[in-house]
C-alpha positions in Angstrom: 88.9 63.6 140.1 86.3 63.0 142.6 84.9 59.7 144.3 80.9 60.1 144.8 80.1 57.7 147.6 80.4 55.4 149.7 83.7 54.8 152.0 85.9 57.3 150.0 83.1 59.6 149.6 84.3 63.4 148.6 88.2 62.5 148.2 90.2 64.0 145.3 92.8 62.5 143.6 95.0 65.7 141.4 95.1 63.8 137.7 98.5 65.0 136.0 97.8 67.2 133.3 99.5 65.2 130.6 97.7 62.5 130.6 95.7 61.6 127.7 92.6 59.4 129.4 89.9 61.6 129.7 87.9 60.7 133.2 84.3 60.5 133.5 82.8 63.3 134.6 81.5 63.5 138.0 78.0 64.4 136.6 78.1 61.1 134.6 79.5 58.5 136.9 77.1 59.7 139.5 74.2 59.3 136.9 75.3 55.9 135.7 76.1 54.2 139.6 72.8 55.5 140.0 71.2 53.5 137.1 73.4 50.7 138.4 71.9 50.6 141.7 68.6 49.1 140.4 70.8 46.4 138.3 73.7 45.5 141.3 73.6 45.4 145.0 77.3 46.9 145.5 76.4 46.7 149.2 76.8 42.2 148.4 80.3 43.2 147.4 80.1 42.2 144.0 83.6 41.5 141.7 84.0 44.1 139.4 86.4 44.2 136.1 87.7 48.0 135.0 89.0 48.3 131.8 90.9 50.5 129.7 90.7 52.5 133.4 92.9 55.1 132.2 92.7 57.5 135.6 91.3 54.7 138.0 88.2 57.4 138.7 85.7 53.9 138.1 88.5 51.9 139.8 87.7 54.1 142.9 84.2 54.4 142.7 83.8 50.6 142.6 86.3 50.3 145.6 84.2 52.5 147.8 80.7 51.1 147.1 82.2 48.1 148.6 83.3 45.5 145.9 85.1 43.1 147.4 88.0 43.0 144.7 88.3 45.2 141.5 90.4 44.4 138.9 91.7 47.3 136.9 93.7 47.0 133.6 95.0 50.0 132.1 97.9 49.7 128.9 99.5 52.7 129.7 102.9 52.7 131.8 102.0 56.5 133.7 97.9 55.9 133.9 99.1 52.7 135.7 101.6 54.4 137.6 98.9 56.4 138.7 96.0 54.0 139.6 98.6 52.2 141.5 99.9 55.1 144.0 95.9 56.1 144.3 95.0 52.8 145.7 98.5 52.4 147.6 97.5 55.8 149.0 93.9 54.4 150.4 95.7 51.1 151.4 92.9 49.1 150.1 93.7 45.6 149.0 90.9 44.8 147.3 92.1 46.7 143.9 94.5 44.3 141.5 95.9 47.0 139.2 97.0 45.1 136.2 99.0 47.0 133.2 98.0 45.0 129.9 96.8 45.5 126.9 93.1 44.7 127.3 92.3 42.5 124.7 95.1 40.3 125.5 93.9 40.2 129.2 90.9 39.1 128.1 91.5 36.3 126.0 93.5 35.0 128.8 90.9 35.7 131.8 89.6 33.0 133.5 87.9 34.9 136.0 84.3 35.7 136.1 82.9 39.0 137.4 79.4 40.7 138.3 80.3 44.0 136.9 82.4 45.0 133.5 82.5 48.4 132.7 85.0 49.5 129.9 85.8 52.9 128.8 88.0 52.6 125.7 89.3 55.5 123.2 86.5 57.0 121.7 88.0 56.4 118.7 89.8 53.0 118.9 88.6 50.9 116.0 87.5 47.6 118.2 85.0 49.7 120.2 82.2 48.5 117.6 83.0 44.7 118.2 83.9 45.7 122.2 80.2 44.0 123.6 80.8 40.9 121.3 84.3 40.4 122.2 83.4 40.4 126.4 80.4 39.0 125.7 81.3 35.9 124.1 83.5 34.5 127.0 82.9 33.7 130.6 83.7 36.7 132.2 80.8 38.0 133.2 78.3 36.1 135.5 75.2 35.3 135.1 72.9 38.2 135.0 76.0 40.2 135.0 76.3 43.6 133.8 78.4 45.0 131.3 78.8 49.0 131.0 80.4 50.6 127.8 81.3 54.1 127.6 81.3 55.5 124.5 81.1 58.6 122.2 77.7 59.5 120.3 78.7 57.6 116.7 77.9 54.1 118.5 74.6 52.7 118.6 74.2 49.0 120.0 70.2 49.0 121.0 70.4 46.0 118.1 72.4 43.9 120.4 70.7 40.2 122.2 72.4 41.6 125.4 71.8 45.3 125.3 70.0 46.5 128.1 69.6 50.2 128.1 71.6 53.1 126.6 72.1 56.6 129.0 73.5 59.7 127.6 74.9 62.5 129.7 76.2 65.1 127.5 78.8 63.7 125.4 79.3 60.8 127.8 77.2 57.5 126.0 77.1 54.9 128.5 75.7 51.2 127.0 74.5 48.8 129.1 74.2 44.8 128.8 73.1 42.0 130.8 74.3 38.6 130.3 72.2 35.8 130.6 71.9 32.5 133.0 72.3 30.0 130.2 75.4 32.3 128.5 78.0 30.5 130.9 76.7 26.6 129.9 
C-alpha cells in the first residue's frame, strides 16, 4: 500500500497477507482524490470521516493532503491493529482510529465532517441503503461530500444527492453532495 501525495507522498506501508479488506488500488485512489480536488480544498484542512477503512490506505491519503483530523472506524480487531501502528508509525495526531461497528458509530455521531468516504464489503447487504443511512443525519456539512466505493451491481444516479459516479476497473466510486438546507 502506497500513499500518492502530499506530506507522506511515496511511503509504503507492507499490508499482512491475511487480511480480508481489499485496499483501493493505487490507480483508483489517485483517480478519485483527483476528481475530489475540484469538489474539496484539502489544502483548508477539511475533517474527514473513513469508514469501514479496512487497511487505513484512505486514512493515510486523507492525513497527507492535510486534513486536519480524520476519523477512521474499522470493525475489525487486526485491520485496526493495523491502522493504529501505521499512524503511530507517522506520529501524526490528527488520525482518531476508532474500532466500531459502523452503523453503530453512526447513529451515535454527533460530529459533522466535510468529507465521508466509505468503502464497505462489496457484498454487505446495507450497501444499497449505505447513502440514505449517512445521508439522513448531520454528519456531513453543508456542501459536504460523500464518496462510496462500491462493486459494479450498484447503481445510485437515482439518488437527490448523487453527484457523479467514476469507475476504474472494478473499483465503482459514488459520489454525493449534501445540501445547505440538509442540516436545518
Amino acid at each position: 500500500m502506497r500513499v500518492i501525495t502530499g506530506k507522506y507522498k511515496g511511503r509504503h506501508f507492507d499490508v499482512p497477507r491475511s487480511f480480508k479488506a481489499r485496499p483501493t488500488t493505487d490507480f483508483a485512489k489517485e483517480n478519485l482524490f483527483n476528481v475530489l480536488r475540484s469538489y474539496l480544498d484539502f489544502e483548508a484542512a477539511p475533517v474527514a470521516l473513513d469508514l469501514f477503512a479496512g487497511t487505513g490506505s484512505i486514512t493515510l491519503e486523507l492525513l497527507s493532503r492535510g486534513c486536519s483530523r480524520v476519523v477512521s472506524v474499522e470493525k475489525d480487531v487486526m485491520h485496526y491493529g493495523f491502522i493504529r501502528s501505521v499512524v503511530d508509525k507517522l506520529q501524526d495526531l490528527s488520525a482518531d482510529i476508532i474500532r466500531a461497528d459502523v452503523f453503530r458509530y453512526i447513529e451515535k455521531c454527533r460530529e459533522q465532517f466535510d468529507f465521508i468516504f466509505a468503502d464497505p464489503p462489496y457484498a454487505l447487504k446495507e450497501l444499497p441503503h449505505l447513502p440514505n443511512f449517512i445521508l439522513s443525519r448531520p454528519l456531513l456539512r453543508p456542501d459536504g461530500i460523500f464518496v462510496l466505493e462500491h462493486g459494479q451491481a450498484n447503481d445510485f444516479s437515482d439518488h437527490p444527492h448523487f453527484l457523479e459516479h467514476r469507475s476504474y476497473g472494478s473499483v465503482n466510486f459514488s459520489l454525493f453532495k449534501s445540501v445547505a438546507n440538509q442540516q436545518d
